[in-house]
C-alpha atoms as a printed R data frame, in Angstrom:
    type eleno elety resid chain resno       x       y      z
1   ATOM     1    CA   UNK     A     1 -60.201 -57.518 12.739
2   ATOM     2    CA   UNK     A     2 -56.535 -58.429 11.316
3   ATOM     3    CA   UNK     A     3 -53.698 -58.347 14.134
4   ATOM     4    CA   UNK     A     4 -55.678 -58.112 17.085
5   ATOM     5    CA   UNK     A     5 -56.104 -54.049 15.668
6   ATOM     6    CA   UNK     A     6 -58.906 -52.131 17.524
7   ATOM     7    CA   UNK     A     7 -60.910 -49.905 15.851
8   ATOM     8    CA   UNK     A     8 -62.547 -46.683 16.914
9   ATOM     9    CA   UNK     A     9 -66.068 -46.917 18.175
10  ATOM    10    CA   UNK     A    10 -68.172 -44.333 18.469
11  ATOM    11    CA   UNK     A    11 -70.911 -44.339 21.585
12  ATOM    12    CA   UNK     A    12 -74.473 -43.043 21.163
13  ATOM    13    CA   UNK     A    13 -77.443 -43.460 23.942
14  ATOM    14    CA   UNK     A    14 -80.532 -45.008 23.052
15  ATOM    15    CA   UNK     A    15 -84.009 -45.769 25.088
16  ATOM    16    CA   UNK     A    16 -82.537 -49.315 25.397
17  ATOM    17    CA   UNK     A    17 -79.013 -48.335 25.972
18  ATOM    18    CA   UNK     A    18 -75.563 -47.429 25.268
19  ATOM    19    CA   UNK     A    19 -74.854 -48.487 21.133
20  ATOM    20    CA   UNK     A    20 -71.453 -48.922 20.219
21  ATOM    21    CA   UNK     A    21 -71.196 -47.901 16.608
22  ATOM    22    CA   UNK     A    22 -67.691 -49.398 14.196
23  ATOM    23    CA   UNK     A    23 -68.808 -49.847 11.017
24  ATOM    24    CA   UNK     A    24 -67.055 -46.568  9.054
25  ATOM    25    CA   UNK     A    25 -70.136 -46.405  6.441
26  ATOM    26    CA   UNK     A    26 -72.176 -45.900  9.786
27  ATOM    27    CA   UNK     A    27 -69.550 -43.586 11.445
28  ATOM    28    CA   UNK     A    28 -69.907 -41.610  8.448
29  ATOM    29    CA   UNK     A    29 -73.657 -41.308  8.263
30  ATOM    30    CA   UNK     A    30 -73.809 -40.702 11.945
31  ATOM    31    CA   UNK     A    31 -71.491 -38.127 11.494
32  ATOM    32    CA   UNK     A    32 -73.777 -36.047  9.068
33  ATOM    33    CA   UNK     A    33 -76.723 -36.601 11.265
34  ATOM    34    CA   UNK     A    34 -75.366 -34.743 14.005
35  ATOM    35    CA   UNK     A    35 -75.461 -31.654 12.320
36  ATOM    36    CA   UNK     A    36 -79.240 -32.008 11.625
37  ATOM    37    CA   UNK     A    37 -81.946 -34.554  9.225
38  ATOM    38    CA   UNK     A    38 -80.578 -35.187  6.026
39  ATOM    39    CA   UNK     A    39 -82.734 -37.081  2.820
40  ATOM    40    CA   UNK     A    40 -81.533 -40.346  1.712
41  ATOM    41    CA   UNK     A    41 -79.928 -39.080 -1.364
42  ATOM    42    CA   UNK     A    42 -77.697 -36.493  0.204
43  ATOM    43    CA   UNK     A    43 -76.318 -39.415  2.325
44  ATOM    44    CA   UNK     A    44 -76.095 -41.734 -0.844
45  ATOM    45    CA   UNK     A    45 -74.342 -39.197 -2.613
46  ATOM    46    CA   UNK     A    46 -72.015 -38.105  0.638
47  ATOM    47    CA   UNK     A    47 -71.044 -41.651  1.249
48  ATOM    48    CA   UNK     A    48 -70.341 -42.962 -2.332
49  ATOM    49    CA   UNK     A    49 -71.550 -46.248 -1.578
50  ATOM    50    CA   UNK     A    50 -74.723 -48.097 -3.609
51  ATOM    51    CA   UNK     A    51 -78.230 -47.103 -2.487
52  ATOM    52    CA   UNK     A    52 -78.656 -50.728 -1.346
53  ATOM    53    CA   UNK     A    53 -75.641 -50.642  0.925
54  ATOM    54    CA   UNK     A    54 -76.643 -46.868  2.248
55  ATOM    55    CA   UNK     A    55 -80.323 -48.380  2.999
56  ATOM    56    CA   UNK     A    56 -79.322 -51.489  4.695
57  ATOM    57    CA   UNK     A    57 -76.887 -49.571  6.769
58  ATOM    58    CA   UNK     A    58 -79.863 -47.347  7.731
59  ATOM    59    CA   UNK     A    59 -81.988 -49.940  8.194
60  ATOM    60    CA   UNK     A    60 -80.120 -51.419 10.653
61  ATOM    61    CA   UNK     A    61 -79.061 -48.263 12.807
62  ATOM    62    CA   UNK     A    62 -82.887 -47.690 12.541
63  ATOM    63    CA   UNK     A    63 -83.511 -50.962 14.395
64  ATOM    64    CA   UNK     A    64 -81.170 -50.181 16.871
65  ATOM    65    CA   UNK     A    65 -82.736 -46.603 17.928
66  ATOM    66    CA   UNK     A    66 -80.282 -44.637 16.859
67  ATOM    67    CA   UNK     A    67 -81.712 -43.165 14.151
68  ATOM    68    CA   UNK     A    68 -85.213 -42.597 12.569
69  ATOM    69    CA   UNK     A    69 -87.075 -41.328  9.990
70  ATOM    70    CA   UNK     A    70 -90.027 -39.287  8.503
71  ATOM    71    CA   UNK     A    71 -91.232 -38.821  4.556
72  ATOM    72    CA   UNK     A    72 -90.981 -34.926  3.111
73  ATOM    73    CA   UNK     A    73 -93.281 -32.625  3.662
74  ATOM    74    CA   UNK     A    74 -93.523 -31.176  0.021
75  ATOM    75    CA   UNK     A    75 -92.916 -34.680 -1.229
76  ATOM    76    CA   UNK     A    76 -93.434 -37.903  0.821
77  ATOM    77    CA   UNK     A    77 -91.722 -39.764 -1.297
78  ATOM    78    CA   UNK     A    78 -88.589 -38.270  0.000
79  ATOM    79    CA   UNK     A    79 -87.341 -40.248  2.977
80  ATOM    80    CA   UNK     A    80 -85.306 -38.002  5.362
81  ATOM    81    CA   UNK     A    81 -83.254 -40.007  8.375
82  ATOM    82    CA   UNK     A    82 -82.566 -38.101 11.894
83  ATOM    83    CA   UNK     A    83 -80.829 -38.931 15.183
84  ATOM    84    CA   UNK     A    84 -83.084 -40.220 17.586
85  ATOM    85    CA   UNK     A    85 -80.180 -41.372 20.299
86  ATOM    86    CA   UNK     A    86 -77.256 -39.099 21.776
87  ATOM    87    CA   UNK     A    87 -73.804 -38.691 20.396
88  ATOM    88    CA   UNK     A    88 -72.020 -39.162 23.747
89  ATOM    89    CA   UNK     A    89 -68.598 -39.945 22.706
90  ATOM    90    CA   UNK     A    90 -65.604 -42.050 21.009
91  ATOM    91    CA   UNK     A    91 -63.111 -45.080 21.605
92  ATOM    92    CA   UNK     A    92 -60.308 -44.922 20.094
93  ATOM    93    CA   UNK     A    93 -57.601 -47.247 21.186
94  ATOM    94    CA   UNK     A    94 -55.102 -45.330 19.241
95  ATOM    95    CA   UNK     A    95 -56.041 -41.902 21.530
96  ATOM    96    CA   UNK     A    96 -54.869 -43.478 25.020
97  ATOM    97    CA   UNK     A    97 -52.877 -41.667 26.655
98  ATOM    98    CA   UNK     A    98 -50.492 -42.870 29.509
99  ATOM    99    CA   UNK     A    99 -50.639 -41.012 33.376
100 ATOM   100    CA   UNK     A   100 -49.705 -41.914 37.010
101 ATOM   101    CA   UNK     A   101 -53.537 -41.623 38.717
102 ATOM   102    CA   UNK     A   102 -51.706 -42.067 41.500
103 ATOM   103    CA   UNK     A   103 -49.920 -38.114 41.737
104 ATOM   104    CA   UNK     A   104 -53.852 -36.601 41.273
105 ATOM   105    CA   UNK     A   105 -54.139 -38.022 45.287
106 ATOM   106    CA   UNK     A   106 -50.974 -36.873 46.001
107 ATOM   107    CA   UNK     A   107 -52.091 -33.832 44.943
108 ATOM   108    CA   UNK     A   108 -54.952 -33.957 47.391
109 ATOM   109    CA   UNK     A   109 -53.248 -34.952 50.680
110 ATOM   110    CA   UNK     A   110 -51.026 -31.825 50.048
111 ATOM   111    CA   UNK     A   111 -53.956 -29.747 49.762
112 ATOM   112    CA   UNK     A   112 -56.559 -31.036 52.171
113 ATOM   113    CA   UNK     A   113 -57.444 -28.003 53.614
114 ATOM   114    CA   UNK     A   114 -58.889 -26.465 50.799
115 ATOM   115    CA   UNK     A   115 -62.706 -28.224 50.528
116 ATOM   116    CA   UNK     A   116 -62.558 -27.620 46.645
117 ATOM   117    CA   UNK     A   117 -59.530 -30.006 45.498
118 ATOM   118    CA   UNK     A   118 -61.838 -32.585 46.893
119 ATOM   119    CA   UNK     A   119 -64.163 -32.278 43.577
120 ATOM   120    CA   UNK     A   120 -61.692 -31.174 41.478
121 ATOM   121    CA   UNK     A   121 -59.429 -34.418 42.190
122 ATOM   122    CA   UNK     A   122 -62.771 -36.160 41.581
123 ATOM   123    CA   UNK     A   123 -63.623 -35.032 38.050
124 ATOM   124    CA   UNK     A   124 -60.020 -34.891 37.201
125 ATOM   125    CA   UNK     A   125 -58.868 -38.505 38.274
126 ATOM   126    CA   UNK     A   126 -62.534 -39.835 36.490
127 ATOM   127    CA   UNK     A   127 -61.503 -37.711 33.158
128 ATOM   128    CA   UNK     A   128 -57.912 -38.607 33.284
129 ATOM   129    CA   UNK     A   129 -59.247 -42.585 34.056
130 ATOM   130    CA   UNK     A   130 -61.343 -42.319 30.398
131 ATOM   131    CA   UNK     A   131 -58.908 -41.280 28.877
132 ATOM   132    CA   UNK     A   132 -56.028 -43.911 29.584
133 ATOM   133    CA   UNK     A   133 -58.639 -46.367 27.657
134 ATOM   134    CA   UNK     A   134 -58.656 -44.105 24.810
135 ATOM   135    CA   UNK     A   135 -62.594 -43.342 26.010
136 ATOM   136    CA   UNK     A   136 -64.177 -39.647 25.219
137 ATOM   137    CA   UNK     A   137 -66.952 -38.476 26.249
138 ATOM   138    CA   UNK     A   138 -66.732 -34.951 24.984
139 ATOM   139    CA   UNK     A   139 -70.001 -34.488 23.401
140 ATOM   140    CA   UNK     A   140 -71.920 -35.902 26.871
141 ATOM   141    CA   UNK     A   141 -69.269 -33.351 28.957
142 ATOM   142    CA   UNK     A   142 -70.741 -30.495 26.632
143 ATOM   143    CA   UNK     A   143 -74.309 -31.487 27.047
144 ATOM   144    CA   UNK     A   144 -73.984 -31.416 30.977
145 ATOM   145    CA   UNK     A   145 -72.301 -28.393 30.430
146 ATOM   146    CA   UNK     A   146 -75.175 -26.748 28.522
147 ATOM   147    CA   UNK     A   147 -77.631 -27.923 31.221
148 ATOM   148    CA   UNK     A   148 -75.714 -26.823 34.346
149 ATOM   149    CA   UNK     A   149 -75.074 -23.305 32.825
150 ATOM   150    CA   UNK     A   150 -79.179 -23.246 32.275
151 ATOM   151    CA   UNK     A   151 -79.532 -23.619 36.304
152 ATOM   152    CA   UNK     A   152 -77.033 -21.144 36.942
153 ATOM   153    CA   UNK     A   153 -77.588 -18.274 34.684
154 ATOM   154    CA   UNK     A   154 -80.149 -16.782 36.647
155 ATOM   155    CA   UNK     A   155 -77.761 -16.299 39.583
156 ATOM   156    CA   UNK     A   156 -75.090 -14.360 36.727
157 ATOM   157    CA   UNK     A   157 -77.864 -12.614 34.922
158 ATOM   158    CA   UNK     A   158 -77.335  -8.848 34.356
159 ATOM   159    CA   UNK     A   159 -79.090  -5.953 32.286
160 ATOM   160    CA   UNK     A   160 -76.023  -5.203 30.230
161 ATOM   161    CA   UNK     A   161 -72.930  -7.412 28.473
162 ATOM   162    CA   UNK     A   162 -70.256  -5.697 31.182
163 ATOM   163    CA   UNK     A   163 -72.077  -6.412 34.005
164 ATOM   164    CA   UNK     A   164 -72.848 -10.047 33.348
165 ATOM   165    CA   UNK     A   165 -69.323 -10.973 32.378
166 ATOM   166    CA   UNK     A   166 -68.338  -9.000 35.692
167 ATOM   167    CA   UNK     A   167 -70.836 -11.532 37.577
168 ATOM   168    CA   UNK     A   168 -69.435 -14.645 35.769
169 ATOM   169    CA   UNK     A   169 -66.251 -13.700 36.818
170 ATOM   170    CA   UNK     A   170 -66.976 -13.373 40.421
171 ATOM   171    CA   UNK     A   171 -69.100 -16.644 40.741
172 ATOM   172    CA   UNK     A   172 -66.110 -18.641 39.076
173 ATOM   173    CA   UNK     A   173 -63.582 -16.773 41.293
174 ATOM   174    CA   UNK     A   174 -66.208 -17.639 44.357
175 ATOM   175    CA   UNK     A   175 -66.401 -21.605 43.146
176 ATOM   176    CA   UNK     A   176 -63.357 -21.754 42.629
177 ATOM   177    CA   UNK     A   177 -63.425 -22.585 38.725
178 ATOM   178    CA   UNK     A   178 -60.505 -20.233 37.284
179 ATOM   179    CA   UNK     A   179 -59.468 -16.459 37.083
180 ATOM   180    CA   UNK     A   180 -61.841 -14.517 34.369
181 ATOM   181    CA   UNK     A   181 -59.507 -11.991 32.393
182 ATOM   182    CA   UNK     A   182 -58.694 -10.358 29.611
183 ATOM   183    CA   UNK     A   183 -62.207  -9.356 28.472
184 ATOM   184    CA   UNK     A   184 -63.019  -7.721 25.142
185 ATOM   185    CA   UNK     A   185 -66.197  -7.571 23.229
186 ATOM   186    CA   UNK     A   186 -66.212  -7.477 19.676
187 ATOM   187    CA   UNK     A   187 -66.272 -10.552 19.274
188 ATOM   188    CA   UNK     A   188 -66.417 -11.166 22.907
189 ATOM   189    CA   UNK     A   189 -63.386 -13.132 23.875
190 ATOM   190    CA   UNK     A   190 -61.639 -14.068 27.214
191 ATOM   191    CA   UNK     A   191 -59.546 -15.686 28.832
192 ATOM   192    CA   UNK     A   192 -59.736 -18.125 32.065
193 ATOM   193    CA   UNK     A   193 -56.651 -19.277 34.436
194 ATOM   194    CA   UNK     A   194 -56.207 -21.880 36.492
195 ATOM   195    CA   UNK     A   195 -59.092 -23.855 34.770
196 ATOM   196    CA   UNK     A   196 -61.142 -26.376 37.063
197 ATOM   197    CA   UNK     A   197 -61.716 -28.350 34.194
198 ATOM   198    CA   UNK     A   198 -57.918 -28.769 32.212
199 ATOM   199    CA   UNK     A   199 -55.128 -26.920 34.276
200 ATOM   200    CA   UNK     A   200 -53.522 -30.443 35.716
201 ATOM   201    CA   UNK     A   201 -54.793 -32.541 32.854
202 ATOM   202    CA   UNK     A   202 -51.746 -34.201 31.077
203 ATOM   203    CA   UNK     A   203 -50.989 -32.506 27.598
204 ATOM   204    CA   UNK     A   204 -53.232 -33.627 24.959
205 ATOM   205    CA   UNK     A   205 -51.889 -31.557 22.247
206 ATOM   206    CA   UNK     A   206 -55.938 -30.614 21.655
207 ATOM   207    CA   UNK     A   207 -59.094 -28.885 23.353
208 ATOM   208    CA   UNK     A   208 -60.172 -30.543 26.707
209 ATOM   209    CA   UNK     A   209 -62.746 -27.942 28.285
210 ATOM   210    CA   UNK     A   210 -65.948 -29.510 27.078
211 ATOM   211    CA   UNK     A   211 -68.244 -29.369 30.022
212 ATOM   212    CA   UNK     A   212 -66.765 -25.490 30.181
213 ATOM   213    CA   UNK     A   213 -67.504 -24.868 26.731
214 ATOM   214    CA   UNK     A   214 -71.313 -26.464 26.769
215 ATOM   215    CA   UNK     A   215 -71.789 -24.404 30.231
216 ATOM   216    CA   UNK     A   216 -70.207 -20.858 28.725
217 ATOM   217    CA   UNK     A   217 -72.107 -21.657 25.559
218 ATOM   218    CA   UNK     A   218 -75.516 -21.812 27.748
219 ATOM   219    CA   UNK     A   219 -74.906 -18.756 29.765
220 ATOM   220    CA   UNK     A   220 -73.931 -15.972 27.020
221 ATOM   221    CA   UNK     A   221 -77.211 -17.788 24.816
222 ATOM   222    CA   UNK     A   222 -79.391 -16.744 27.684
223 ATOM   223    CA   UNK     A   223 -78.075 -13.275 28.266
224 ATOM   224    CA   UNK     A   224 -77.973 -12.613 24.529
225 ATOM   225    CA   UNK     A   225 -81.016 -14.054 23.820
226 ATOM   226    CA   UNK     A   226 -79.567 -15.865 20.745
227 ATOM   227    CA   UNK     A   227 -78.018 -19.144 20.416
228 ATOM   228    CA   UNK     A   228 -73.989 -18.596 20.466
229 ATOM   229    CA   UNK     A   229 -71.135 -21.220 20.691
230 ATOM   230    CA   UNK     A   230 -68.504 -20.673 23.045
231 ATOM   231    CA   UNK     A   231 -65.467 -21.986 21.062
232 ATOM   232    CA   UNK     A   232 -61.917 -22.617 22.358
233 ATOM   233    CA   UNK     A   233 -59.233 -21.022 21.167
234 ATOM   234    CA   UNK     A   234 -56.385 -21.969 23.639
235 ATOM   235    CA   UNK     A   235 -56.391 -24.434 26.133
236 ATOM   236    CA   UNK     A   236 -54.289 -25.517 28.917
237 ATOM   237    CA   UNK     A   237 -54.459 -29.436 27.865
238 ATOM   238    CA   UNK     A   238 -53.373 -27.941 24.343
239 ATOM   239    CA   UNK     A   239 -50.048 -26.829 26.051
240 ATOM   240    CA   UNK     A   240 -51.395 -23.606 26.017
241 ATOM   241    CA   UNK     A   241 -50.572 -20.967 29.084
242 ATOM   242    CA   UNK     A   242 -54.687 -20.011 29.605
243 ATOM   243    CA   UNK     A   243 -57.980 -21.128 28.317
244 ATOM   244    CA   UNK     A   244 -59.115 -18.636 26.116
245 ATOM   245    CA   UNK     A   245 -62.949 -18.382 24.411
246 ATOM   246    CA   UNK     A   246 -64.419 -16.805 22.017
247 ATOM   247    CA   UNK     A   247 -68.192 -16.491 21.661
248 ATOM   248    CA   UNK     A   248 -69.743 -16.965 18.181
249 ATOM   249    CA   UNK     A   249 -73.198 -17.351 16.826
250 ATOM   250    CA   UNK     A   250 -73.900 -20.446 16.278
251 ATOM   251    CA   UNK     A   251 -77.055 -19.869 13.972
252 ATOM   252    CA   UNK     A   252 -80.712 -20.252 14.245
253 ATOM   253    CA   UNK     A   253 -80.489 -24.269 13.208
254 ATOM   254    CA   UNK     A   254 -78.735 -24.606 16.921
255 ATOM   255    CA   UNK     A   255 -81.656 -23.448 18.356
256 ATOM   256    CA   UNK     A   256 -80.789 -25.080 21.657
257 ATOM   257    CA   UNK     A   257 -81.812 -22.794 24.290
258 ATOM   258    CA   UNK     A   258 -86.033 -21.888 22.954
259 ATOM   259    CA   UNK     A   259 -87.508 -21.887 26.556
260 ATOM   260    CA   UNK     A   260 -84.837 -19.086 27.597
261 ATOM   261    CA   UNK     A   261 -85.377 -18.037 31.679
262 ATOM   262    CA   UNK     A   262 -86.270 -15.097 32.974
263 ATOM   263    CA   UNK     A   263 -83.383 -12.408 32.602
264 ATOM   264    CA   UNK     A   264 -81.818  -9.940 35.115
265 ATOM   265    CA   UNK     A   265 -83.098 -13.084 38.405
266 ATOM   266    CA   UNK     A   266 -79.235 -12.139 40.322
């Protein structure tokens, strides 16, 4: 490394462990991984690097558990490479940011007597903390996301699109995770203020409501019984006035939600 320059890192979970990935010929093949299995030629040709480098490189995430492999079905002599591990996030030195933890406990002590800034100055000062070391975890935000909003739909489940989005309103109104408004359905879009997740987060000039986006994501695949990707159009962190989300379909290769529960449990 020339300079004392840090490079960007990206962070995937194994069964032996959090791998720290730098290598950019990696980076890169990790990167079209994540959007599903892909043969050994399409990375060859993607990368633009020698088959010897591309199968060394794979060799060697391979031994590390972050990836793996099977032959085609039509023709096993075709080698096709998958993720085995989870994407969970970056480090980039370059993204740090610069904030006073200190005001988020400020914050607090003004505001005791509300049992709720408790766990939002708890996620907020932990998020903020990542981020001052250039560390996110976006991806691993989403996924909790996704699996919090599978416990919770049954208690928001409805028998029609206007009633659930009236229940999902009232429970984040009740837990105190924003103001649901501005509701319209084709494509459904809304909008949600004062944001648990991003309204006192510095200015990132970007997106920050991951766990919200995994969790929305999860509840509108259950009640449509299809998978759909909430997506974020505005965002306080972005130095936007709202959070606003737009639900799209996300296509039957994001299967993520097969085992769908019962509907219309409120």
């Amino acid at each position: 490394m020339k300079g004392g320059e840090k490079k960007e890192l990206s962070l995937y979970g194994t069964d032996d462990g959090v791998r720290a990935v730098g290598n950019p010929v990696r980076r890169h093949i990790l990167l079209l991984l994540r959007d599903g299995e892909v043969c050994f030629e399409s990375i060859v040709a993607s990368s633009g690097r020698a088959k010897s480098t591309i199968s060394a490189h794979l060799s060697a995430l391979a031994d590390e558990g972050i990836i793996g492999s099977h032959p085609g079905d039509e023709d096993e002599r075709k080698k096709y490479f998958f993720l085995r591990s989870h994407y969970l996030g970056e480090l980039s030195p370059a993204d740090r940011i610069s904030d006073d933890l200190g005001t988020y406990a400020e914050g607090y002590r003004e505001g005791a007597a509300d049992p709720f800034s408790l766990y939002r100055l708890i996620y907020r000062t932990f998020r903020v903390s990542l981020l001052t070391e250039g560390i996110s975890i976006d991806p691993l935000l989403r996924e909790t996301g996704e699996t919090v909003g599978r416990a919770v739909y049954p208690a928001v489940a409805a028998d029609t699109l206007p009633a659930f989005t009236d229940n999902l309103s009232a429970f984040f109104e009740r837990h105190h995770l924003g103001h649901i408004d501005e509701v319209a359905p084709d494509p459904i879009t809304f909008s949600v203020y004062d944001c648990f997740e991003c309204v006192e987060l510095p200015i990132l000039g970007k997106p920050a409501c991951s766990f919200e986006t995994g969790f929305i994501s999860a509840l509108f695949s259950f009640q449509l019984r299809q998978p759909v990707d909430a997506v974020e159009l505005e965002c306080y962190a972005a130095g936007d006035p709202r959070c606003r989300f737009e639900i799209r379909d996300a296509g039957p290769e994001k299967n993520l939600y097969r085992d769908l529960p019962p509907q219309n449990q409120v």
